[in-house]
C-alpha positions in Angstrom: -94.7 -149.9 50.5 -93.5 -146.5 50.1 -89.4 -145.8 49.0 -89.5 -143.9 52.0 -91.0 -146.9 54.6 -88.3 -149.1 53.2 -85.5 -146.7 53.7 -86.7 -146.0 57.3 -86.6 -149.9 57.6 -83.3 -150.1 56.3 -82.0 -147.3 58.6 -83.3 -148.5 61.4 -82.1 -152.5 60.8 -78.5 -150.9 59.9 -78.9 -148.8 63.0 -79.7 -151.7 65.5 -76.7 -153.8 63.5 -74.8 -151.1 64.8 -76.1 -150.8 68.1 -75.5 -154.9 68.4 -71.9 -154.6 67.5 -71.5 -151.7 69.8 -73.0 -154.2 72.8 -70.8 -157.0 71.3 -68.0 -154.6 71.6 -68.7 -153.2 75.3 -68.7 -157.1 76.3 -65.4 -158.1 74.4 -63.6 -155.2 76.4 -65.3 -156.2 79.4 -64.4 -159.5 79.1 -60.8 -159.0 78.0 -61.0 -156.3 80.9 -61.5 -159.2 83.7 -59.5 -161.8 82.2 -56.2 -159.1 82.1 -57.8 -158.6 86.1 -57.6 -161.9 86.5 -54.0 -162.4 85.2 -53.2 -159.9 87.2 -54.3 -161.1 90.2 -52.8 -164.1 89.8 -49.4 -162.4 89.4 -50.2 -161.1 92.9 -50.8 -163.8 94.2 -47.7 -165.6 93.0 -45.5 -162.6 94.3 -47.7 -162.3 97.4 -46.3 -166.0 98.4 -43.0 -165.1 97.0 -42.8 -162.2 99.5 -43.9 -164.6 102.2 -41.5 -167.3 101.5 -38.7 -164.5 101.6 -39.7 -163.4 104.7 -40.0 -166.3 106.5 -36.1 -167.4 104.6 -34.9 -164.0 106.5 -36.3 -164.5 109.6 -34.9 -168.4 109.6 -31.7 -166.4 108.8 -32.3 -164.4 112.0 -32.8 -167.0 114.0 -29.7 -168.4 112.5 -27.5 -165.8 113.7 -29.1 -165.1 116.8 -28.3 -168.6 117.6 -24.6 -167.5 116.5 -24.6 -165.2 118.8 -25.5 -167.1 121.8 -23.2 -169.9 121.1 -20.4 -167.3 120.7 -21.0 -165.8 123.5 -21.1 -168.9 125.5 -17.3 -169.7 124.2 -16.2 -166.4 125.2 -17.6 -167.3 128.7 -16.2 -170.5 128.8 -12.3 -169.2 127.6 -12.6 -166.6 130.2 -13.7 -169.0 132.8 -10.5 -171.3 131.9 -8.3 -168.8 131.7 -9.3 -167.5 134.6 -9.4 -171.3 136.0 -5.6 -171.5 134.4 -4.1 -168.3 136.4 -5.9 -169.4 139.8 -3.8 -173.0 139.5 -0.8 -170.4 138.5 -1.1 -168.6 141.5 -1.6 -171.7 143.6 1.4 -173.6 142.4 3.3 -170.1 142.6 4.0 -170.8 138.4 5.0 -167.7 136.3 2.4 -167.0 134.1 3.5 -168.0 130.2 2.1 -165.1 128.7 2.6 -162.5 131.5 5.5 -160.4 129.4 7.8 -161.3 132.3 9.4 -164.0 130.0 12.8 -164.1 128.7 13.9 -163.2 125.1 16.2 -166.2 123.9 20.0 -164.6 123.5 20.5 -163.7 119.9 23.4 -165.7 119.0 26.8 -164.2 117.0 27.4 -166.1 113.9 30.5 -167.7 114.2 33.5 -166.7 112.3 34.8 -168.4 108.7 38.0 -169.6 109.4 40.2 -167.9 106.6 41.4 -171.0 104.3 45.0 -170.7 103.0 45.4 -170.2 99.5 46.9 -173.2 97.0 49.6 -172.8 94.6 48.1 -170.4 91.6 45.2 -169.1 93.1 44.1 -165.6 93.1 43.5 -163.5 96.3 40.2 -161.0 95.8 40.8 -159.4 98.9 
């Protein structure tokens, strides 16, 4: 064989080396490519239920309060139906009202006097 044939040879086995570690390259990425997809997608996923699980805490918490609310409103109902229940027997009985303003402020009392104590033999008067 001719110098030449053998460095065509050469050439050509270097260049499909090179042409097999360009594939083997191309499928490495490709494959590190899906397997960072695939990560990803499970990080998704895993915040995807998060985000359910949230929702369905808050909407519990909705519930929650709207049930609050109902039961509040129900006591409200129920003081105004006493007290209005309690000023009815008032008015039947003919009973002042306790909290109607038309009570009596308790006369402020005077403090009583101190009786002036004589003085003993040798003591001082401040006065």
């Amino acid at each position: 064989m001719a110098p030449s044939v053998t460095r065509t040879r050469a050439a050509a086995d270097l260049r499909m080396k090179q042409i097999a570690l360009d594939n083997q390259d191309r499928t490495i990425r490709r494959l590190s490519l899906r397997a960072h997809l695939a990560t990803e997608r499970r990080g998704l996923a895993a915040t995807k239920k998060e985000l359910k699980e949230t929702q369905a805490r808050i909407h519990e918490a909705e519930d929650s309060m709207q049930e609050q609310h109902l039961l509040i409103e129900a006591l409200v109902d129920e003081k105004d139906s006493l007290l209005q229940t309690i000023h009815d027997l008032q008015e039947a009985n003919n009973a002042p009202a306790p909290f109607d303003g038309d009570w009596e402020e308790e006369p402020k009392e005077e403090p009583e006097e101190i009786e002036d104590i004589p003085l003993g033999e040798g003591e001082i008067d401040d006065e």
